[in-house]
N, C-alpha and C positions, 0 to 999 in steps of 0.2 A: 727296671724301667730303662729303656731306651733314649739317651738325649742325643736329638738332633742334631747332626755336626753340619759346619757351613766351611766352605770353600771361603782357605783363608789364603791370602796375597802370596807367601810360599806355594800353596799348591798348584794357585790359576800359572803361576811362572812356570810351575814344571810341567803342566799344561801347553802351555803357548812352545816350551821346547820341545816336546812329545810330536805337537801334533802336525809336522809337518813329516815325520818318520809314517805315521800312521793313516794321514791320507794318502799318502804314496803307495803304502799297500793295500790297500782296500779293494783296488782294483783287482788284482792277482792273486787275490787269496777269500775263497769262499767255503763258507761250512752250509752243507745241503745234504738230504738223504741221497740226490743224483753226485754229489762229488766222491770223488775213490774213497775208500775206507780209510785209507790214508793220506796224509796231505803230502807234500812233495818234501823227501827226504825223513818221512815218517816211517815209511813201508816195514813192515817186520819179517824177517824170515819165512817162508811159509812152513805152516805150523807151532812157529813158536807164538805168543800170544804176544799182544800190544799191552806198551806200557806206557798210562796216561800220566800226567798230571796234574796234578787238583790241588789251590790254594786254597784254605779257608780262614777261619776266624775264632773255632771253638776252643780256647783255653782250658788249660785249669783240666776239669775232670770229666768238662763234655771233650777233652781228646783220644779219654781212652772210650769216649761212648761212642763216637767218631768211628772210632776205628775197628770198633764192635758192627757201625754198619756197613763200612767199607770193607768188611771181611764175608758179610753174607754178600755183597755184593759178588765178590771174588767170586764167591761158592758158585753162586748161581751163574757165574758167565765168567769160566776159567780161559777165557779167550783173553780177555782183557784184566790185567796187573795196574793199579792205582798205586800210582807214589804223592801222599797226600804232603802238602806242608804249611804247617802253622804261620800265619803273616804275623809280624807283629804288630804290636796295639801299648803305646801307641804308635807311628810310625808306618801303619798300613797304606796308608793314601799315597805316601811316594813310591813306598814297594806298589802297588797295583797298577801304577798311572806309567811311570817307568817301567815295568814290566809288559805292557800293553803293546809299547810302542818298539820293546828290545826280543829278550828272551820270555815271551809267553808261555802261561798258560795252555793244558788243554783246557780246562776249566779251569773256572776261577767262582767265589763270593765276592760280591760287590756291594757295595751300602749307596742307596739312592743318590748321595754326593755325585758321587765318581762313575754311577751308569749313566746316568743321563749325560754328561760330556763326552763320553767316552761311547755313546751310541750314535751321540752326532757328530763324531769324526770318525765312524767309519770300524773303533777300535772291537767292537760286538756283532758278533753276526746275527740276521735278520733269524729266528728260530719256526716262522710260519710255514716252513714245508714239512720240516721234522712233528710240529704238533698237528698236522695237517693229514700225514703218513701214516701217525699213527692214532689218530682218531681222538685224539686229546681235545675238548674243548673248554673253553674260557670258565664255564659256569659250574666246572668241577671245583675250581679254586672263589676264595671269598673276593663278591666285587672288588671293595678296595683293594686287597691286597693285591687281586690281576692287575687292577689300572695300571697299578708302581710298576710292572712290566712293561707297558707301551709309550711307546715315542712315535710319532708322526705315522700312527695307524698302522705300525711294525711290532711284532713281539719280540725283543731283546733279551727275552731272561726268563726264567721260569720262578717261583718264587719258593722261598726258603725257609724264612723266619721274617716274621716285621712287627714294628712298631705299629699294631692295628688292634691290641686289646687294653683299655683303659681304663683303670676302675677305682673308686676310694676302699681303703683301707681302714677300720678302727679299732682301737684297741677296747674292748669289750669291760673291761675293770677301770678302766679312765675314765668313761661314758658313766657307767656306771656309779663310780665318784663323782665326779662333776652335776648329779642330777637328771642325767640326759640315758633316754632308753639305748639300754644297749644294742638291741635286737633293731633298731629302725638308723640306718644311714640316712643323712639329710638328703631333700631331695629338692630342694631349692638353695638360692645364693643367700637367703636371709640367714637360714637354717644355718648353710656352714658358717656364717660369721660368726654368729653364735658361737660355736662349738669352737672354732678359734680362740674367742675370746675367753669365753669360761671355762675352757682347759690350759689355757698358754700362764705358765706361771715364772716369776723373776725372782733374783735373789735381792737381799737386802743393797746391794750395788746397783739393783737396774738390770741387772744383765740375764738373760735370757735363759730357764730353766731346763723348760718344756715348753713344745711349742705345743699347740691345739691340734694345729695344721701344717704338714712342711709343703708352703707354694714352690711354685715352678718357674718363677721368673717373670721371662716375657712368652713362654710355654705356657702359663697360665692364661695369659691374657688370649692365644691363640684357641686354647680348645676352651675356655668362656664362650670365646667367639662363633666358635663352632655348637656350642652348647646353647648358644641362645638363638638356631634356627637360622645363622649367618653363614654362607659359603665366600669369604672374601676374596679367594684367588682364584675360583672359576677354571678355567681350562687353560690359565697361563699367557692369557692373550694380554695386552695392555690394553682391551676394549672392556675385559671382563672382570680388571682390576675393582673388587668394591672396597676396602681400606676402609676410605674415610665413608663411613656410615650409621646413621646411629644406634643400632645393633651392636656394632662393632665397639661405640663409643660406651655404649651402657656395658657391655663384656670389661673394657679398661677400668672403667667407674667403682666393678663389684672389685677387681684386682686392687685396688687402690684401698677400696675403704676393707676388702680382709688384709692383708699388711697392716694396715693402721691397729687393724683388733688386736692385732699380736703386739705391740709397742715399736712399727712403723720399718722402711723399710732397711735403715741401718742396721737397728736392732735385731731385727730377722736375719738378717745376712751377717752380723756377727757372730751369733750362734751357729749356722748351719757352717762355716767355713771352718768354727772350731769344732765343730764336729768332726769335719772332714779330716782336718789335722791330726785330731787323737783316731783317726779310723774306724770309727765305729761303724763305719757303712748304714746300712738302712738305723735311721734314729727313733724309728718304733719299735724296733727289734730291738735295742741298745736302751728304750726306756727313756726317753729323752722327747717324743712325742707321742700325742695320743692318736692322729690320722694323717694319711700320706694318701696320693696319687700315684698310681703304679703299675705297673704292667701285670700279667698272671705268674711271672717267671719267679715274683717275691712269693710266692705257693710253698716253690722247693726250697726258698732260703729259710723262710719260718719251719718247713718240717728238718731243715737239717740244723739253725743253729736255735730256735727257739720253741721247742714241739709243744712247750706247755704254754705259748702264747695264746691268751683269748682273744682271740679276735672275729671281726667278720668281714666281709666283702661286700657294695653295693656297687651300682651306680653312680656317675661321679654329679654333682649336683646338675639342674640346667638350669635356664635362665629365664625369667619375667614372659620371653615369646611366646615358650611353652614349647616349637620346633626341636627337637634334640639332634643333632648331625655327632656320630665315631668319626672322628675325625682321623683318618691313617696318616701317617705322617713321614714314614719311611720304610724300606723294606732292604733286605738281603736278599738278590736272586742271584741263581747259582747261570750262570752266564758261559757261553762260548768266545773265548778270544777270537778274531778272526786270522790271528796269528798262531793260533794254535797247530800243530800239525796231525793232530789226528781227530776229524768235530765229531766223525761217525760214533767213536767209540765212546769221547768227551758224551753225545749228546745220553749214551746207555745210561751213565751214571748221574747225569743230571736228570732224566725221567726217574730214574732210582731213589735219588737225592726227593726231589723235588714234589714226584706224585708217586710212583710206587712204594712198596714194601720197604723202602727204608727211611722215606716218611715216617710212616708211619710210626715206625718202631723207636725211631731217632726224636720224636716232638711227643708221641703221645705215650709210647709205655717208657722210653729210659726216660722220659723228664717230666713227663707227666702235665706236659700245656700244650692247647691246643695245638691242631695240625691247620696247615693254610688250605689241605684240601677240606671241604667240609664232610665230606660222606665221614670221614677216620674221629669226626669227632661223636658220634650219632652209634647206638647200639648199632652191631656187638664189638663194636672197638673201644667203648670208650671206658670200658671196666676197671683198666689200671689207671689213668687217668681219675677217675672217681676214686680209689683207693684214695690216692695222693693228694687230691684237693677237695675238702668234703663238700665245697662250694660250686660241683661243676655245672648244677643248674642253672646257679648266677651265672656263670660264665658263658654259657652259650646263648642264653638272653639277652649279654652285652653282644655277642658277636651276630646273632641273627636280628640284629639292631640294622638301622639306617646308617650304613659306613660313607663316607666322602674322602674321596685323595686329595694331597697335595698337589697341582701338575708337575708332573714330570718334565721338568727345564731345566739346562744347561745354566740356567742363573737363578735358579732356586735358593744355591746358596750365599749369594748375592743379597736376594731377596729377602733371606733370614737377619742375614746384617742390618737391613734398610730397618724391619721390623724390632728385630732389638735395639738400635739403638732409639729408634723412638720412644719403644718404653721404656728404658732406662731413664732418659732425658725426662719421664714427667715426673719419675719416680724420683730422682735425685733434685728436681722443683725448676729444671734448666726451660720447660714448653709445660704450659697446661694440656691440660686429655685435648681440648677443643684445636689447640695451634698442632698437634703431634701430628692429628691422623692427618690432614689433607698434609703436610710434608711429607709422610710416609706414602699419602698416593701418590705423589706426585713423583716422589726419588723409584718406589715399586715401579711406574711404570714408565721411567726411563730407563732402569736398567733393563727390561723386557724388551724394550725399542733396538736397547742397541745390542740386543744379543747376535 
């Protein structure tokens, strides 16, 4: 699962030093099918091939799957030699944001933080003539995840991987213990309390065994929110702020009273920290809960560290409205520096990346979760894919679902702050549900105002 990172007071600084090096170039440096093949002091030999750039993010053992696609790319277009390099993590956000404004990228991975700042000062080039050229349109890739692309009616990035598949998790022998059908995920907020509660077991001390359900925070409260037929941030305008609503307020209410099932919200967050401690990573897989919220990507970690886990996969519950909104919440697009010096070649491997043949290869057969284009997930691509996840029905059920973006703002993650700290505050007894949300509209859409 993907959690959502926010622009914290370190980054906005290196921000604010960045970006007066980067409006300054913005002017004099453009990436376009019309600009030379190379950028000024790029030019290669004639005959010898151009040697790009490309930062990314995949660790661990997607680097040598990485580099399995980065190699048929070669194949296919021995003009162009890719020197790929691992950012690290954590510590990516000041490599990117300082790299933007210094020694670029031809390409780069970006995580929604750091593209949307970094599109409204100029640091990304406009990608509309390149997918224009070559015939690329919008509805090849899934709404949400295109939205995460756009800022100010400009395409910025083409899209990668994202936070835009969402689904409960349960463990099929816990269920099964507990009295509760294995075969059926809850499909309302009553439902999961339930399952919370008459799975989450304590030791003689009080202290937290098994949880029923591992929640998400103030994550929780947001895709509630969106699961109960509520869109609270609209298109990022501070007209289209809804916050305080009572939608919104009944999404906080269910968050509230599941914590309380489990033995409240200390209790909860004592155990998951000690979890994190002794490293057990996912705490279903480790046997320590019985259902989680999760991305599809927990598929490969169950076939690789638990193959004999019973489990299944639903729908994550929705709410009393009955409205269900996928809520996407961030994305990876594979981006052009505008300081890059070579965008022509940059943009070959990001159509590569992004929508071609190493898509493909790269999301659905080495790892076996969905692709952001949708044709790659639909016969006859999606065979290995089905090997790997015997659930892939469920899965495209979630995805050919009703998706909603976050807007794409430069204080988005601003705006996560504003949001967590209010639910923190009611959760720790500091504001009731009722006093949280209008502060939370109110502070949301001041920080919008003054972006």
């Amino acid at each position: 699962m993907f959690t959502q990172r926010t622009m914290s007071r370190r980054t906005f600084l290196l921000w604010s030093a960045a970006g007066g090096a980067t409006l300054a170039l913005t002017a004099c440096v453009a990436a376009s099918p019309s600009a030379a093949t190379q950028g000024e002091g790029g030019a290669a030999p004639d005959g010898a091939p151009t040697t790009i750039s490309y930062w990314h993010i995949w660790g661990g053992v997607r680097t040598e799957q990485l580099q399995q696609v980065l190699d048929g790319f070669t194949a296919a277009n021995p003009e162009i030699v890719v020197e790929p390099l691992l950012l690290p993590n954590p510590g990516y956000a000041d490599k990117i944001i300082t790299g933007l404004a210094g020694d670029a990228p031809d390409l780069t991975m970006i995580y929604t933080d750091e593209f949307a700042p970094s599109a409204q000062r100029g640091a990304l080039a406009d990608l509309g003539d390149y997918l224009a050229a070559d015939g690329l349109e919008a509805d090849s890739w899934y709404p949400g995840i295109w939205n995460m692309t756009q800022m100010g009616g400009k395409t910025f990035g083409v899209p990668f991987v994202g936070n835009f598949l969402s689904m409960l998790y349960w463990n099929k022998d816990d269920f099964q213990a507990g009295g509760l059908d294995p075969e059926s995920g809850p499909t309302t907020w009553d439902e999961q309390i339930n399952i919370a509660q008459t799975l989450t077991t304590v030791d003689a001390d009080g202290n937290v065994e098994n949880l029923g359900y591992v929640p998400n925070g103030w994550g929780e409260w947001m895709q509630a929110t969106y699961r109960n037929g509520h869109d609270w941030l609209g298109d990022g305008t501070p007209e289209q702020i809804a916050v305080d609503n009572p939608l919104a307020l009944a999404a906080l209410q269910y968050v509230i009273d599941l914590y309380a099932a489990m033995g409240g919200w200390d209790a909860v967050g004592a155990a998951t920290e000690a979890w994190g401690n002794q490293q057990l990573g996912n705490p279903m897989i480790a046997g320590v809960a019985s259902s989680i919220f999760s991305g599809v990507f927990t598929v490969n970690i169950i076939n690789e560290q638990a193959p004999d886990l019973n489990y299944k996969i639903g729908k994550v519950p929705h709410g009393p409205n009955g409205d269900f909104l996928d809520v996407i919440q961030a994305s990876w697009n594979n981006a052009l520096p505008t300081r890059g010096k070579n965008p022509d070649a940059a943009w070959q491997l990001a159509k590569y990346l992004s929508y071609g043949e190493g898509h493909l290869k790269f999301m659905v057969e080495l790892q076996g979760r969905p692709a952001m284009v949708k044709a790659y997930n639909e016969a006859p691509y999606d065979a290995q894919a089905r090997e790997k996840n015997p659930y892939w029905d469920e899965v495209l059920e979630i995805l050919n679902g009703n998706q909603v973006s976050v807007p794409v703002t430069a204080g988005l993650g601003s705006v996560n702050n504003v949001l967590r700290e209010a639910f923190e505050s009611v959760m720790l007894g500091q504001r009731t549900a009722e006093e949280a949300l209008p502060w939370a509209q109110a502070e949301v859409v001041k920080v919008l105002e003054d972006l």
